[in-house]
Each structure stands twice: as C-alpha cells, then as structure tokens.
N, CA, C and O of each residue as an XYZ file, in Angstrom:
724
protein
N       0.819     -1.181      0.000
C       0.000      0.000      0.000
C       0.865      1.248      0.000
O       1.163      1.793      1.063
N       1.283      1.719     -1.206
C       2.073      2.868     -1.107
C       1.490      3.899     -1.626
O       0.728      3.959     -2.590
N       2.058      5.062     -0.638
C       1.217      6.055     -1.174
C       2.031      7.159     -1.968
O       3.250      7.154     -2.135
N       0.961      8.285     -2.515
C       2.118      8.815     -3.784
C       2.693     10.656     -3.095
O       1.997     11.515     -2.554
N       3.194     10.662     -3.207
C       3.878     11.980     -2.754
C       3.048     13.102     -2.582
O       3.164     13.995     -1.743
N       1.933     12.926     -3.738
C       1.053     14.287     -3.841
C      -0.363     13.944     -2.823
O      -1.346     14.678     -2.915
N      -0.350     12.995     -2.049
C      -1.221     12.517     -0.770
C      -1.412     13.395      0.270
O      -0.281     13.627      0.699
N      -2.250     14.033      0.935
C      -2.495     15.041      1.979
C      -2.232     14.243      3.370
O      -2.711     13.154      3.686
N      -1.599     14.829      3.907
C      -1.178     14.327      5.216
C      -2.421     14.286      5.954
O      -3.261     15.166      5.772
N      -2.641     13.194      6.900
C      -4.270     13.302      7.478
C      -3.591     13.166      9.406
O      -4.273     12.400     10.087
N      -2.712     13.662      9.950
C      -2.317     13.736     10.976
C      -0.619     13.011     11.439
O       0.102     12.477     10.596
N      -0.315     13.122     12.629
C       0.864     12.321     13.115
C       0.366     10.709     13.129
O       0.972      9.764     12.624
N      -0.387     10.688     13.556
C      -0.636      8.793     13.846
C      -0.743      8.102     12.357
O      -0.118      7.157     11.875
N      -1.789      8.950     11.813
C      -1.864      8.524     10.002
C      -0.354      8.479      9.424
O      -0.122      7.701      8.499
N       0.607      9.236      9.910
C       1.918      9.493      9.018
C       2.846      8.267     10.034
O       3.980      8.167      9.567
N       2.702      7.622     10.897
C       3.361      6.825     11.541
C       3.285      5.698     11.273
O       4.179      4.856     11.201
N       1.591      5.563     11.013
C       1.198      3.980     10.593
C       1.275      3.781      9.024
O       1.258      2.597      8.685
N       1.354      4.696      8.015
C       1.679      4.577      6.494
C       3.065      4.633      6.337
O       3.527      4.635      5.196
N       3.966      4.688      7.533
C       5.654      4.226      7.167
C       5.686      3.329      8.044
O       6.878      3.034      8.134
N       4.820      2.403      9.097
C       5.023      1.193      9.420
C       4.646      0.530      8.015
O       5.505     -0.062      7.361
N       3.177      0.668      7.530
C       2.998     -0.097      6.136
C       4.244     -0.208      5.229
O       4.701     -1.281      4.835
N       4.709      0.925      4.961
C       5.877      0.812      3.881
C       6.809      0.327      4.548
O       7.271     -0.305      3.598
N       7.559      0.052      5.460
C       8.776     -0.490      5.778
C       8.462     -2.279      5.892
O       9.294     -3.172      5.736
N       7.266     -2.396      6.152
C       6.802     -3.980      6.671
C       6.555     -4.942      5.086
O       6.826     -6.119      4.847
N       5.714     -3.479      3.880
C       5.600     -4.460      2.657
C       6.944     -5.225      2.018
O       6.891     -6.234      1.316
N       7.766     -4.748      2.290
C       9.114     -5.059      1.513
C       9.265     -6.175      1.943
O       9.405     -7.067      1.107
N       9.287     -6.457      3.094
C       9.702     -8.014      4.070
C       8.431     -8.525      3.883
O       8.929     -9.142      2.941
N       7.277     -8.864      3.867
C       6.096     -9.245      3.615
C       6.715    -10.770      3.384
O       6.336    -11.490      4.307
N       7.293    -11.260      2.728
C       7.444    -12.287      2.115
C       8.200    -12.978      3.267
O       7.558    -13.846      3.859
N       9.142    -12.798      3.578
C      10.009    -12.764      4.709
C       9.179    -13.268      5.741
O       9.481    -14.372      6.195
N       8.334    -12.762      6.135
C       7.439    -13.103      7.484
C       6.655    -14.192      7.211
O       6.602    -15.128      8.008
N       5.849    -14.185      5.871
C       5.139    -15.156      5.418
C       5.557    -16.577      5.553
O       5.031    -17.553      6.088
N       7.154    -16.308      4.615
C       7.877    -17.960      4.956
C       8.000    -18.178      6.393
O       7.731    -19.324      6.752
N       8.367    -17.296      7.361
C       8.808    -17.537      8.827
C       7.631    -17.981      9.362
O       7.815    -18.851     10.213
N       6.368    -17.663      9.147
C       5.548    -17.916      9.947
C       4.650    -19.030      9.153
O       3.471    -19.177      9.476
N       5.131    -19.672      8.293
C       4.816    -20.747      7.774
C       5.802    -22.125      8.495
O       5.458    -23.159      9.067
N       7.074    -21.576      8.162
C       7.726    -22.673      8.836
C       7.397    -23.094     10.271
O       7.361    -24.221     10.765
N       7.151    -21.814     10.845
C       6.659    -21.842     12.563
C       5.591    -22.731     13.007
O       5.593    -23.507     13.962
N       4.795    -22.516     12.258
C       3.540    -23.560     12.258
C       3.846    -24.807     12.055
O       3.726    -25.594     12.995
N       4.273    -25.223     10.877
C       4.663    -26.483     10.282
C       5.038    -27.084     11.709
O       4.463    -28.085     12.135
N       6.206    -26.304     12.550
C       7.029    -27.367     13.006
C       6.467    -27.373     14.470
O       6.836    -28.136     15.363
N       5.380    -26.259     14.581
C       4.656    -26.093     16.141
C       3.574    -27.190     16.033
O       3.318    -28.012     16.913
N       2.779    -27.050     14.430
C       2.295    -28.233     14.430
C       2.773    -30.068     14.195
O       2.168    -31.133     14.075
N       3.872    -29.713     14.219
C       4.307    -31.198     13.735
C       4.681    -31.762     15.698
O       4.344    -32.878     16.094
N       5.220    -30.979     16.397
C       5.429    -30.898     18.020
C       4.409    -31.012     18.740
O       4.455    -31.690     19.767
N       3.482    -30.486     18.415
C       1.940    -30.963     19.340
C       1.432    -32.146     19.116
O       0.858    -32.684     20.063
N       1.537    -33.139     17.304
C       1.003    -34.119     16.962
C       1.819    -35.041     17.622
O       1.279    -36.118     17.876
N       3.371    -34.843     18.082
C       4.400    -35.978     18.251
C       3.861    -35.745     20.141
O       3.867    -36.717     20.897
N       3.504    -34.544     20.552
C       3.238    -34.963     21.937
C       1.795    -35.527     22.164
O       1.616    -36.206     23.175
N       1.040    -35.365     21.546
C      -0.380    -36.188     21.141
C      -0.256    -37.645     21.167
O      -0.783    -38.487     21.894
N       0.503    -37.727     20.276
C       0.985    -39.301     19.718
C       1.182    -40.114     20.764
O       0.552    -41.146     20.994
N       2.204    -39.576     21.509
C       2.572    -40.300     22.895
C       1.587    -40.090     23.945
O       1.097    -41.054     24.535
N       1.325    -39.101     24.166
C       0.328    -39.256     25.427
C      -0.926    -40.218     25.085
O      -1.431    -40.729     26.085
N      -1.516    -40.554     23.843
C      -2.034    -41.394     23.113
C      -2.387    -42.834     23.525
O      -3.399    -43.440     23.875
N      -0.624    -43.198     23.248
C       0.124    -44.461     23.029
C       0.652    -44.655     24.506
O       0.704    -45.837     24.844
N       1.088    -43.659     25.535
C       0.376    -43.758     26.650
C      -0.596    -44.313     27.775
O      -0.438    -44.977     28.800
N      -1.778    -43.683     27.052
C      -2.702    -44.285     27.773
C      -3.301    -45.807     26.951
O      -3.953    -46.783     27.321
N      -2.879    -45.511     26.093
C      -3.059    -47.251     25.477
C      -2.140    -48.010     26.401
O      -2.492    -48.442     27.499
N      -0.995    -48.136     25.903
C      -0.203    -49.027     26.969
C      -0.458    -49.469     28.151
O      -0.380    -50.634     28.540
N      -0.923    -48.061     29.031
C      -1.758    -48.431     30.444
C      -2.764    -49.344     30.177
O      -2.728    -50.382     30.839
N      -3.953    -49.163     29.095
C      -5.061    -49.663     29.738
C      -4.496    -51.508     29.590
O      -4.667    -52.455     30.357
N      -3.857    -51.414     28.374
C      -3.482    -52.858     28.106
C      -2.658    -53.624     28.899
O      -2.517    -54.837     28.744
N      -2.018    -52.855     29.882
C      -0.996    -53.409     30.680
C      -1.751    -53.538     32.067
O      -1.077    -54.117     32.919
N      -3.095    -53.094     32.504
C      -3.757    -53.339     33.404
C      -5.267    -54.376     32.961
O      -6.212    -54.695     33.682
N      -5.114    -54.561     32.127
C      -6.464    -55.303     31.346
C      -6.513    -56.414     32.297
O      -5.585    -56.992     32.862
N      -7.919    -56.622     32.371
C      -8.116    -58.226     33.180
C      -8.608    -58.830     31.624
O      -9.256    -58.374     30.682
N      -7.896    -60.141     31.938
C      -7.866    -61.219     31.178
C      -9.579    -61.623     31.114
O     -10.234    -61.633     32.157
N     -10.109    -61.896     29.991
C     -11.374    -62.075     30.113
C     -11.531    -64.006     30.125
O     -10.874    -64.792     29.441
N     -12.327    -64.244     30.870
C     -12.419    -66.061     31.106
C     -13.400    -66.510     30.136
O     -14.499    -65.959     30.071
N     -13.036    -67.599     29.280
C     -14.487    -68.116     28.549
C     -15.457    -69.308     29.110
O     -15.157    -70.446     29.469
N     -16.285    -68.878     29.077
C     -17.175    -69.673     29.980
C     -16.973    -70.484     29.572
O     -16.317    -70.422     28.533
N     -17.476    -72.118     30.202
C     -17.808    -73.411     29.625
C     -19.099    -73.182     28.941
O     -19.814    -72.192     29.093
N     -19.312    -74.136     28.218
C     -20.687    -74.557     27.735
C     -21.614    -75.535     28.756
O     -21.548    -76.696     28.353
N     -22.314    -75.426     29.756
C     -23.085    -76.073     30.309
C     -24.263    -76.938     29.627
O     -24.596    -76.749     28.457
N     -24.692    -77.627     30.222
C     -25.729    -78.313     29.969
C     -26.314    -78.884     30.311
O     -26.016    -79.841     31.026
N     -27.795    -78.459     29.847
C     -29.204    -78.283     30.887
C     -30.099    -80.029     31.312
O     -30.590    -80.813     30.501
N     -30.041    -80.144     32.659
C     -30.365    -81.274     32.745
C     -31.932    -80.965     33.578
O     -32.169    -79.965     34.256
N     -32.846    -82.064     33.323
C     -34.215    -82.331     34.082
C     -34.081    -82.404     35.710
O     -33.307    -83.269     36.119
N     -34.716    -81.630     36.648
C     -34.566    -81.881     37.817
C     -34.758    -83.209     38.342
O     -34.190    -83.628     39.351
N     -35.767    -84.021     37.463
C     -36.192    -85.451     38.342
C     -34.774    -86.369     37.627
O     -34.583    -87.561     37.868
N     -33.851    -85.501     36.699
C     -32.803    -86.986     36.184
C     -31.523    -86.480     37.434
O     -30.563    -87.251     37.434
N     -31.461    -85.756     38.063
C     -30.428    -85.298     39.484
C     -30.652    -86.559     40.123
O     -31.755    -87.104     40.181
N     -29.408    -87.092     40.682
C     -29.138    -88.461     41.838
C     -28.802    -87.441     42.994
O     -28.667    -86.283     42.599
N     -28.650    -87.641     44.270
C     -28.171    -87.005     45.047
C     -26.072    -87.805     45.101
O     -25.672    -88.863     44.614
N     -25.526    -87.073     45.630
C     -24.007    -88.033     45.858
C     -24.146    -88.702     46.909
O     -24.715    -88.395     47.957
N     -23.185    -90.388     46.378
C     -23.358    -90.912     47.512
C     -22.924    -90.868     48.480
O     -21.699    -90.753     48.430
N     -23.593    -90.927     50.066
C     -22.994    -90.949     50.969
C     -21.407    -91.909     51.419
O     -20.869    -91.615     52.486
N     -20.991    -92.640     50.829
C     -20.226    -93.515     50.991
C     -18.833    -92.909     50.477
O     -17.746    -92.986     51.049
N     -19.125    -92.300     49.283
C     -18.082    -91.557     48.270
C     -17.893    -89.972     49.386
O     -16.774    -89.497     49.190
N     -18.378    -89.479     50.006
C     -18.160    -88.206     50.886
C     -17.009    -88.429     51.537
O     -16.734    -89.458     52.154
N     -16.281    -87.409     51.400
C     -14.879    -86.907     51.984
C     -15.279    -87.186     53.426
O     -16.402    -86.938     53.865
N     -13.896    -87.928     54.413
C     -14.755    -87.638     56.082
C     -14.669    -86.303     56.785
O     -13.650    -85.674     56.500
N     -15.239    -85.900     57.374
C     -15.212    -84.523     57.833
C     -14.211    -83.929     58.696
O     -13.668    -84.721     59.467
N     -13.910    -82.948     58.737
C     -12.537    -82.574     59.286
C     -12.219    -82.544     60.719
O     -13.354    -82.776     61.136
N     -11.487    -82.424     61.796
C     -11.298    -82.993     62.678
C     -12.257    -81.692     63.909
O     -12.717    -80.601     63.573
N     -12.274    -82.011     64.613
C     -12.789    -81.234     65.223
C     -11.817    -80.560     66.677
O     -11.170    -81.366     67.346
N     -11.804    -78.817     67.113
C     -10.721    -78.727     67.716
C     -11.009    -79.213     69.077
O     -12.041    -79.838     69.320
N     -10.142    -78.949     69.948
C     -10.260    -79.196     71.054
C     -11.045    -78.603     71.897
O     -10.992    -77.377     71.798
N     -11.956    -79.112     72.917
C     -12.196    -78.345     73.629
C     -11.672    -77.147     74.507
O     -10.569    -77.424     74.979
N     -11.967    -76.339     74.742
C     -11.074    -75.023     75.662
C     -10.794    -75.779     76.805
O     -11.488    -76.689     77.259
N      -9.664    -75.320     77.274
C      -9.664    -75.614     78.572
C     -10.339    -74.816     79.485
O     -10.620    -73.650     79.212
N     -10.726    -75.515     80.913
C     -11.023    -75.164     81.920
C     -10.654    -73.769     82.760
O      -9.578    -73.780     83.358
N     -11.250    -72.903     82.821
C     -10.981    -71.392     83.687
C     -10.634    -71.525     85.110
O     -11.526    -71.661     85.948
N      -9.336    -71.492     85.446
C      -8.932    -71.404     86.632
C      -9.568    -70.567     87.491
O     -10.064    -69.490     87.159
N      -9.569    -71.209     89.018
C     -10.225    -70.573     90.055
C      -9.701    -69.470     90.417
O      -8.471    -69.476     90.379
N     -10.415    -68.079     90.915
C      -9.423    -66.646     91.334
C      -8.705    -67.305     92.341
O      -8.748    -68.442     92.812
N      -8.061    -66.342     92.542
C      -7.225    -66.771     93.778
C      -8.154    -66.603     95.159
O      -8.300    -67.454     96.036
N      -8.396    -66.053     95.138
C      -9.450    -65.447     96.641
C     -10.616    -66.688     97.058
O     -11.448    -66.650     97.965
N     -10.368    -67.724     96.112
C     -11.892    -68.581     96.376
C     -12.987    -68.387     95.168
O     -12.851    -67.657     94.186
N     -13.866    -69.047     95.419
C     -14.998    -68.712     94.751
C     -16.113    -68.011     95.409
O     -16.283    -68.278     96.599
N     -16.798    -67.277     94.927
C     -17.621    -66.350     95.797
C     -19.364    -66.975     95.547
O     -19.941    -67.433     94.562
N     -19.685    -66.776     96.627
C     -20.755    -67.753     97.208
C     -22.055    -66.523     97.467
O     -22.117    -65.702     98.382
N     -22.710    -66.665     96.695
C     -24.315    -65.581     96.671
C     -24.530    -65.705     98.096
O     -23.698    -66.455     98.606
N     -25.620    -65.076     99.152
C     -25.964    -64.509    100.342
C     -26.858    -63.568     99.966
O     -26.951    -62.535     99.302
N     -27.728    -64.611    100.908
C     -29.085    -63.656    101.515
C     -29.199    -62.387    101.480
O     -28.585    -61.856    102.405
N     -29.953    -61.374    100.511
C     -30.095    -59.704    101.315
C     -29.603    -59.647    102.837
O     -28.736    -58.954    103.370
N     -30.590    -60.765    103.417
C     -30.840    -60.130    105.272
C     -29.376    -60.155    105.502
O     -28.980    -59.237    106.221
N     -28.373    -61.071    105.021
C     -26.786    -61.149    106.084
C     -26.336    -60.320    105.499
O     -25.329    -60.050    106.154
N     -26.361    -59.695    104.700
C     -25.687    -58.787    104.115
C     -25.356    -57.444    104.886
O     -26.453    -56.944    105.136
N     -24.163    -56.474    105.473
C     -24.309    -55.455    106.602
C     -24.605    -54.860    105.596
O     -24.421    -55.325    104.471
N     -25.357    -53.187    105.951
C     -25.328    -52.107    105.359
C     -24.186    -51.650    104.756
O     -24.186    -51.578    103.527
N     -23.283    -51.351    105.329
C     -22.185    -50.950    104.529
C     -21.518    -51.530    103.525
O     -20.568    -51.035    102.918
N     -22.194    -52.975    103.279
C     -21.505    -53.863    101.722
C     -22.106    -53.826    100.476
O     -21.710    -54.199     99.372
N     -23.460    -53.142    100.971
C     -24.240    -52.419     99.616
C     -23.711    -51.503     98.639
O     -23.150    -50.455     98.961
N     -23.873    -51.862     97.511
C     -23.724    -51.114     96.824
C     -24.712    -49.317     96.299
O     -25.702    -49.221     95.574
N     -24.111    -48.433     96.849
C     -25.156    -47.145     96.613
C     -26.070    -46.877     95.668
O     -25.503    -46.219     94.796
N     -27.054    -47.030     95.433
C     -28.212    -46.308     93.997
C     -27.188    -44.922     93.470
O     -26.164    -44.485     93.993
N     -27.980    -44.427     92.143
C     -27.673    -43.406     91.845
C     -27.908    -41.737     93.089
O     -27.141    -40.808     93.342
N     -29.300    -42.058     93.556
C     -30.348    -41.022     94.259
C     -28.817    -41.213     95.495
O     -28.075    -40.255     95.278
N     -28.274    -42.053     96.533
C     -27.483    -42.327     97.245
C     -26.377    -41.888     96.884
O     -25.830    -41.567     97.939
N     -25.350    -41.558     95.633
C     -24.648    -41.320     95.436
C     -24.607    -39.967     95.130
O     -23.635    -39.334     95.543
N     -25.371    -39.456     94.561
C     -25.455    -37.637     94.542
C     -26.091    -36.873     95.625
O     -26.285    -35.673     95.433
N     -26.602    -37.655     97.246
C     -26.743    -37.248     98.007
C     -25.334    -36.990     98.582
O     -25.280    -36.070     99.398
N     -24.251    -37.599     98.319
C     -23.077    -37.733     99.309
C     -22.359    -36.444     98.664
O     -22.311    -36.152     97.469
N     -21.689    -35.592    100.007
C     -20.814    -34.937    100.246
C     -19.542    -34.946     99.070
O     -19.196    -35.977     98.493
N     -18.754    -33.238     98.773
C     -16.923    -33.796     98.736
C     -16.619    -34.290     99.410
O     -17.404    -34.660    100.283
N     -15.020    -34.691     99.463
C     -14.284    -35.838    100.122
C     -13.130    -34.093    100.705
O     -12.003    -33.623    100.550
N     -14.142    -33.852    101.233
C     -12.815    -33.005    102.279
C     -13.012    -32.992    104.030
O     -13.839    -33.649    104.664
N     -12.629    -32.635    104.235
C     -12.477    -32.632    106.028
C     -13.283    -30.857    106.428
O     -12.623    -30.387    107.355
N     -13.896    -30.321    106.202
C     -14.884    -28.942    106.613
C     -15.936    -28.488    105.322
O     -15.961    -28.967    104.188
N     -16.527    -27.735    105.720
C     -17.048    -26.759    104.741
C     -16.471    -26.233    103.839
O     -16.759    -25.038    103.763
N     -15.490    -26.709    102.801
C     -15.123    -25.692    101.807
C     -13.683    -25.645    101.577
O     -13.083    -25.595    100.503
N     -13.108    -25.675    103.092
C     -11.755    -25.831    103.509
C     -10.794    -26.447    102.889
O      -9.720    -26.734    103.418
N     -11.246    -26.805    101.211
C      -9.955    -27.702    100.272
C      -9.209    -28.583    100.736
O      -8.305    -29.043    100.040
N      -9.448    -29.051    102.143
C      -8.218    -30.089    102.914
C      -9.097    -31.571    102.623
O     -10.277    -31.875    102.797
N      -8.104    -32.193    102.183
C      -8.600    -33.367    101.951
C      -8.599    -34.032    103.175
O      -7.786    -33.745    104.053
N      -9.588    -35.043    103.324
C      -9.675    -35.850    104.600
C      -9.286    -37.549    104.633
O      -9.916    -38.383    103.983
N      -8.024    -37.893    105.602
C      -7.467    -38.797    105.302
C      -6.613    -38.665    105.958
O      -6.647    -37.650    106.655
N      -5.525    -39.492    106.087
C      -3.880    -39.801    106.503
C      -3.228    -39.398    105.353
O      -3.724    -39.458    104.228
N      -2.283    -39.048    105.580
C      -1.043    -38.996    104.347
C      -0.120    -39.387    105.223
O      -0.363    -39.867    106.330
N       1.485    -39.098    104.521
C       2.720    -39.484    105.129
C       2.835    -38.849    106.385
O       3.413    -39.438    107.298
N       2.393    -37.807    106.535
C       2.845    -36.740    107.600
C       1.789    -37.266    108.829
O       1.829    -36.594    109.859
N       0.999    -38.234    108.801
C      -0.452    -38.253    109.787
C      -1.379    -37.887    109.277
O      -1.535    -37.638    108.081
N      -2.274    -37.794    110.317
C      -3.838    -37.840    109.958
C      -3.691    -35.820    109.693
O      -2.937    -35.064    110.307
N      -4.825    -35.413    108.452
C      -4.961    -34.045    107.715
C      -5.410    -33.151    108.990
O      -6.232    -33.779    109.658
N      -5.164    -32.075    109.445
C      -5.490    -31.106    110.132
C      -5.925    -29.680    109.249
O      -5.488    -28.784    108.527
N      -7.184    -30.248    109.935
C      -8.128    -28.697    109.095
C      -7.851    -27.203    109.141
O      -7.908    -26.491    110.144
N      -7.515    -26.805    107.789
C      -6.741    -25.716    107.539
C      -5.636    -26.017    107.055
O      -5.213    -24.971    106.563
N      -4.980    -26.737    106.911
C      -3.422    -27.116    106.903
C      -3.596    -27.603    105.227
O      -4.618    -28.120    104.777
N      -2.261    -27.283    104.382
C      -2.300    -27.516    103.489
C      -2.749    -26.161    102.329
O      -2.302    -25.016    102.267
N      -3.563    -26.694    101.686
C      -4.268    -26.056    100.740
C      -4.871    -24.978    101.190
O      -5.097    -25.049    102.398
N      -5.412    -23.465    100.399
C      -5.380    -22.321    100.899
C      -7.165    -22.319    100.281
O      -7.543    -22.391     99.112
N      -7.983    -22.213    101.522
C      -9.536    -22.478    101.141
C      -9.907    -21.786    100.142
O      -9.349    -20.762     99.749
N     -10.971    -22.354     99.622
C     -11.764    -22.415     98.279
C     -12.766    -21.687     98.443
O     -13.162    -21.265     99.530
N     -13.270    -21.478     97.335
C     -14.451    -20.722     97.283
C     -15.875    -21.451     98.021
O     -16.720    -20.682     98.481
N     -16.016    -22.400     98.079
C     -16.692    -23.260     98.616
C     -17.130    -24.023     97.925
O     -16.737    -23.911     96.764
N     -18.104    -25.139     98.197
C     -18.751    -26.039     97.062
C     -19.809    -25.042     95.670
O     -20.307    -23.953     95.956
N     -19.931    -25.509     94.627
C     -21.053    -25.018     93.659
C     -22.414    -25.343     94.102
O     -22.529    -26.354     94.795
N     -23.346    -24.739     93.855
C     -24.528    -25.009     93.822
C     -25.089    -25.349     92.404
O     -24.921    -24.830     91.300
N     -25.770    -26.344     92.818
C     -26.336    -27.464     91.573
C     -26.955    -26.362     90.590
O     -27.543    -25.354     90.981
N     -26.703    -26.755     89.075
C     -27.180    -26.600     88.041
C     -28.460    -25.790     88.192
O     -28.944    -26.004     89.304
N     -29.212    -24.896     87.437
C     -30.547    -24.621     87.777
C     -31.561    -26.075     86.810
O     -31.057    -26.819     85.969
N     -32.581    -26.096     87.137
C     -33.365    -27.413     86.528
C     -33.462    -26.775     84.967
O     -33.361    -25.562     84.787
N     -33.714    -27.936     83.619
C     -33.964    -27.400     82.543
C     -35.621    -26.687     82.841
O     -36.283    -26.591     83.874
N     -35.887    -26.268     81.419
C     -37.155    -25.432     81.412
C     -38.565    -26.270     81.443
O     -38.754    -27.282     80.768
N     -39.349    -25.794     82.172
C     -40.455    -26.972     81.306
C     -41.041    -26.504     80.611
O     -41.044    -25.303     80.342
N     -41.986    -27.745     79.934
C     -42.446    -27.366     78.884
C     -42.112    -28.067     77.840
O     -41.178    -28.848     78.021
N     -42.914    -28.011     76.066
C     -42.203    -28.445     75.141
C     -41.102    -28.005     74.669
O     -41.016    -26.783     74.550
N     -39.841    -28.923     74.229
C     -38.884    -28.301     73.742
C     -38.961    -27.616     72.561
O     -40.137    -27.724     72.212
N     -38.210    -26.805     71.543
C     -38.428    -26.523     70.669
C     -37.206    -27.147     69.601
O     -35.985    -27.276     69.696
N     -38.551    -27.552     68.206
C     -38.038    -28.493     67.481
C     -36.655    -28.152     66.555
O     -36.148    -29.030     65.857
C-alpha cells in the first residue's frame, strides 16, 4: 500500500502507521515464509506430543487389562434326572478342635451368693439417688483439705491447701415445657 507523494497528510498517527505499512511491505514475504515454517514445526510438536500421550494411555489400559475367562458350555439337565451323591463316596469330615480348657479358680476362692438379710449395710452397693446425696471428700465446709492420713499423719483442718471458694450449687433445673423443634 504505497502512497504517492502528492497525498495530503491526514495527521501524526496517520503518518506513523503509512511508514510502518511501507517499511513492513518489503519483508512481507520474509514473514510469510517464517511464519509458515513456525507452524509447520509447532504443528508437527503438538502431533508428536499427542501421539505419545495417546500411546500412553493405550499401553496403560493394556498393561492393566483383566484377562477375560471363557465360559464353559453347560448343559441343561431335568430336575427329576439329578441323583443325590453318595454318601459312601463323601470326603470324612474334618477334625474337630479341642475343647477349651477349663478357667482357673481366682485366687481369693470362689464367691458364694448370700441372703439380702446377712448382708451389713455398709456392703451395699449405693443407687444413683445415694450417690449424689453424698458430700466432697474433704475434712470442713469448703476448707480444700482433703480428709485422710497422708505421710505426715492424719490431715489437720486448715493445713495444706489455701480455702476455696466453697462447694457449687447445683445446676438450675432445665425449662419446662415443650422443647423446641
């Protein structure tokens, strides 16, 4: 696209881009072959990585293939022409293991059930209602001292641990009423 000398200038950008045109037609050809070869060989590089990733996943599937089994040919018989096998021809049955042995006695004896009545109070076992009636396990009101012997003798109240806030008071009850769903 060349233009002729006696052409009216139509601005700076118009006069910039009509001497990119003229400097680019000359090589025209130049670019054409380059960007022919470019292709050729960009496309010949994508088909050769195609190829393999391809041949690839072929290989896999064939190298993990389960072997397919061919059935037998069966053949269909009348229920009333079935014999049962004879008992005589049966494999004998396999051995049977040993019995377990016997559970040794505790050491302490064997323990022997008893009457409620002989039973003392104190060998009972507590209900639930019995067990959340009972006290902490300390020696005062609050006093954090545990109650007991240790190494030193029997616990002296106050001694030790530096008192507590005191026991909690129980939970408030849930709400009544229906819950909500």
């Amino acid at each position: 696209m060349a233009t002729s000398a006696a052409a009216p200038s139509k601005g700076p950008v118009q006069d910039t881009y009509q001497r990119i045109l003229e400097s680019i037609a000359p090589n025209a050809s130049q670019l054409k072959r380059n960007y022919n070869g470019y292709l050729a060989r960009g496309l010949a590089i994508a088909a050769v990585i195609h190829l393999l990733a391809v041949g690839a996943y072929w290989g896999y599937v064939k190298a993990t293939e389960v072997p397919v089994v061919e059935a037998t040919e069966l053949e269909q018989v009348a229920y009333g022409d079935i014999t049962p096998p004879s008992i005589t021809d049966a494999p004998p049955p396999p051995n049977a293991p040993p019995p377990p042995a016997a559970a040794a006695a505790p050491p302490s004896g064997t323990p022997t059930p008893k009457p409620d009545a002989e039973v003392p109070p104190d060998r009972t076992i507590p209900d639930q209602r019995q067990l959340s009636n009972t006290g902490p396990a300390t020696s005062g009101a609050g006093t954090g001292v545990i109650a007991g012997t240790g190494p030193q003798g029997p616990a002296q109240p106050g001694a030790g641990a530096a008192p507590g806030p005191g026991p909690r008071p129980p939970p408030p009850p849930p709400p009544a009423g229906p819950r909500p769903a």
